[in-house]
N, C-alpha and C positions, 0 to 999 in steps of 0.2 A: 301246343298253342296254335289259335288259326288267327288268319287274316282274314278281309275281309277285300277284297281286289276294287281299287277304284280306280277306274279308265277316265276320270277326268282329270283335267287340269287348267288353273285359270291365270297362270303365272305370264304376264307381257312378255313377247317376243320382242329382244331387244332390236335395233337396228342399226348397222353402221356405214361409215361413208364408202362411198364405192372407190376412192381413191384412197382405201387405206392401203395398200400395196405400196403404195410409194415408196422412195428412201425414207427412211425414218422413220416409218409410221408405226413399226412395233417397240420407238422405244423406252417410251413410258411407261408401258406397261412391265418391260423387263426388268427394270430397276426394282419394282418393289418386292419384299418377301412376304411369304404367306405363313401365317402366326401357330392357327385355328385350324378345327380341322371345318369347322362353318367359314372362314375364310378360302379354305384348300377348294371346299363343293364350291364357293360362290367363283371361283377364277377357274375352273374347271368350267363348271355352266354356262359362265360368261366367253370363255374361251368356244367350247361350242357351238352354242348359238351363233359366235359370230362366222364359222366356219360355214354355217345354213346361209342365214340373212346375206352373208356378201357374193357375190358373182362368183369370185376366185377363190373362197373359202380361207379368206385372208388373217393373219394372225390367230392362224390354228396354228396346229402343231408343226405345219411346216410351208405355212401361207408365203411366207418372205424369204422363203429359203428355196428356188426352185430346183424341184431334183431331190430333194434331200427326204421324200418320200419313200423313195426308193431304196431306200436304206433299212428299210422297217416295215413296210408290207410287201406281201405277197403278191402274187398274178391269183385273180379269180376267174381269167377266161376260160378255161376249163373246166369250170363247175360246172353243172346243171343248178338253175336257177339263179345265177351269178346276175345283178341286175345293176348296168351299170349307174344310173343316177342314182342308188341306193349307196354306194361306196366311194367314199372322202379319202380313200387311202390313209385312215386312222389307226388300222392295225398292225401287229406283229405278229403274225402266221395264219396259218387255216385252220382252229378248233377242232371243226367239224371232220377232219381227215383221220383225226387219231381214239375216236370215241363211238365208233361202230355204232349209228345211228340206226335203228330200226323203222320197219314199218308201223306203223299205229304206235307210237311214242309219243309223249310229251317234250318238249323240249324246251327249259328257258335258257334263253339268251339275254346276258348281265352287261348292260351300256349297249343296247342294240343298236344307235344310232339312228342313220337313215333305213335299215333293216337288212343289209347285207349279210352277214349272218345268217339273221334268221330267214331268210327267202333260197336261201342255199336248205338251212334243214327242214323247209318247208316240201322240199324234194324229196329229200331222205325219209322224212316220216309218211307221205305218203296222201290221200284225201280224209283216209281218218285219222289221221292223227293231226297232233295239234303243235302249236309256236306261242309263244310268249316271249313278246320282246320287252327290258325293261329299260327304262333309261329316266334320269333326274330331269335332265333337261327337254322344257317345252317343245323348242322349234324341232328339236330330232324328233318329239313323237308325232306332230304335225308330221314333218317331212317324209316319213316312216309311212302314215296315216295314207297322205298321198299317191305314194308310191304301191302301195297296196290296193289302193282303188283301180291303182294304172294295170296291173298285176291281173287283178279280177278274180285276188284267193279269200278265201272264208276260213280257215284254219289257220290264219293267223292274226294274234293282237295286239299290239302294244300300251303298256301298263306304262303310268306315270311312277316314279317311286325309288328309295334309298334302297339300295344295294347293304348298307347297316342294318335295314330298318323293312326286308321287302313285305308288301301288300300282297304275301302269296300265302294258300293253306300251308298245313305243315304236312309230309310224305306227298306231296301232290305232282311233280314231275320226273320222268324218268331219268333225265340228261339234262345239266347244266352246260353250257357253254359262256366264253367271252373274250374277246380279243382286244387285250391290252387295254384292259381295265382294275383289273382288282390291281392292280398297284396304283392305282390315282385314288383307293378307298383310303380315308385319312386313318381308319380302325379297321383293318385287315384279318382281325383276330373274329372281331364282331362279323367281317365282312364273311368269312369263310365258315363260320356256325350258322349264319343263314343258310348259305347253300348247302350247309349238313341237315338244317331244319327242314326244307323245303323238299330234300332227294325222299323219292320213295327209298325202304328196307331194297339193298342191292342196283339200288342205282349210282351213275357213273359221272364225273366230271371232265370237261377238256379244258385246258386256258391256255390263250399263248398268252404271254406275259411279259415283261423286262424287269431283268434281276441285275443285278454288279457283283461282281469280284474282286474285293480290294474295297476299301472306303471312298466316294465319291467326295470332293471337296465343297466345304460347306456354302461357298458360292452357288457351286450347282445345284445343292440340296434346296435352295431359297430362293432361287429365282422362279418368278409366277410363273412367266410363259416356260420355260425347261419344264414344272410340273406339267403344267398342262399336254405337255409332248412327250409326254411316256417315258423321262429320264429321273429327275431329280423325286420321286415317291418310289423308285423303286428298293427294294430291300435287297442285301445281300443275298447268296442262293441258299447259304445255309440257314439262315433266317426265315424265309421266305416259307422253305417247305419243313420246316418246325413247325410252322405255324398251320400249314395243311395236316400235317401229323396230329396236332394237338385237338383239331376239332373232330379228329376221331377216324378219320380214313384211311382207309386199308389198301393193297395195291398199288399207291403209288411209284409212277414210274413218269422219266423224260424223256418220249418219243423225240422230241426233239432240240436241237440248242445249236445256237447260231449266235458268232461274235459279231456285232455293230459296232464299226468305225465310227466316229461320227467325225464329219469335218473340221476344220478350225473356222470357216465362215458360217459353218452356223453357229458355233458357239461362242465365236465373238461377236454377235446381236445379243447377245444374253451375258456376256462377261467381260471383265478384262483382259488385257493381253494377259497382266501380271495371274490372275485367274486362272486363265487358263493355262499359262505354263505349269502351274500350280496342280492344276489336273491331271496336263502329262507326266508329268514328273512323278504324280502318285502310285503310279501303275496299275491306277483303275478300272477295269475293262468290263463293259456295258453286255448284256446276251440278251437276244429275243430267244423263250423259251416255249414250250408246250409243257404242260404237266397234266398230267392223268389222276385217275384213282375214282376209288367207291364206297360207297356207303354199306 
């Protein structure tokens, strides 16, 4: 089956108060639970955008929690191509490290963001090769758009579009990539038969990702803003890479896995006391992972 790639998009870039940072201000949003998985994309979406739109990238994943960044991504000062107004510190690892990037390679990269990622394997691949960046949300492919102009690259695009559902041919990229996204897809099963549809015959994937060990408490699992921060959509590990196996790939392996603490001040913006004791007490424990494998 092919797609057919459309680079527009005409969806309002929302916009929020410049003082939402304040006390308080993420906590309306915390309280509610997400049902749907058209609910899950609209408070994802919504969540990013506002990370664009505001100054301080405020009531993202970790807008009102200062520091608590650091918990889940990485340093890209090191890369070549590393660019810093392209990176929100939304991720959990370096994709790109464990997927032997070549020269004249295709690469898509899945929730590309401001284009972090992808401006890193736009190095790796080379002038002839190519990037595709994808992402649901409007203002990251604005912002993306921008930063690419600032850039002055041609070999890379970003494509509006569902990670369920992508706007891409079928065997048409070499290397998938995405950093701490496919566990915010609400159909993970749907999500990862894409990225099998899409890999050329012998091509390879990277994802850092967050997984759990132990059942997360149903609090956590419901609260909107925890989804949107890379926790509460996550799957169990065994889970998680069944479902890498089932859409049919071979080689899988985890270069990498790393336990995340998370604090009790960030998680009491999103819970209750009694919640969260309820969490530790579970003996839960959260991993930003990389997984591998090929087609």
């Amino acid at each position: 089956m092919s797609k057919k790639i459309n680079e527009t998009y005409t969806d309002e870039v929302k916009t929020v108060d410049a003082d939402c940072c304040e006390p308080g201000c993420c906590e309306e949003e915390s309280v509610g639970a997400v049902e749907t998985a058209k609910d899950i994309k609209q408070v994802v979406r919504e969540k990013y955008t506002e990370v664009v739109t505001a100054d301080s990238g405020c009531c993202g994943p970790s807008c009102c929690s200062p520091g608590v960044e650091t918990f889940f991504n990485e340093s890209y000062d090191h890369l070549q191509g590393y660019t810093k107004d392209a990176d929100y510190g939304l991720g959990c690892g370096i994709p790109t490290e464990f997927v032997n990037i070549q020269k004249g390679e295709t690469v898509l990269d899945l929730g590309s963001g401001a284009g972090n990622d992808a401006f890193v394997a736009q190095q790796l691949v080379g002038k002839n090769g190519q990037v595709i960046g994808l992402d649901m949300t409007p203002a990251m492919i604005k912002k993306a758009n921008e930063n690419k102009e600032k850039l002055g690259v041609e070999n890379v695009r970003f494509v509006l579009g569902d990670i369920e559902d992508m706007p891409l041919e079928s065997d048409s990229v070499d290397v998938v990539i995405s950093n701490c996204v496919m566990n915010l897809v609400p159909d993970k099963v749907k999500g990862y038969g894409e990225v099998y549809r899409v890999l050329k015959p012998g091509g390879r994937f990277s994802m850092s990702d967050i997984i759990t060990v132990g059942e997360l408490t149903q609090e956590v699992r419901h609260a909107a803003a925890l989804y949107a921060g890379c926790v509460s959509g996550a799957l169990q590990k065994e889970e998680y890479l069944d479902i890498v196996k089932q859409s049919g790939f071979k080689n899988i392996q985890l270069p990498k896995e790393r336990m995340i603490e998370l604090p009790d001040e960030l998680l009491l913006q999103h819970l209750s006391a009694e919640a969260l004791q309820d969490f530790r007490d579970s003996g839960a424990s959260i991993y930003s992972i990389t997984v591998v494998g090929e087609k």
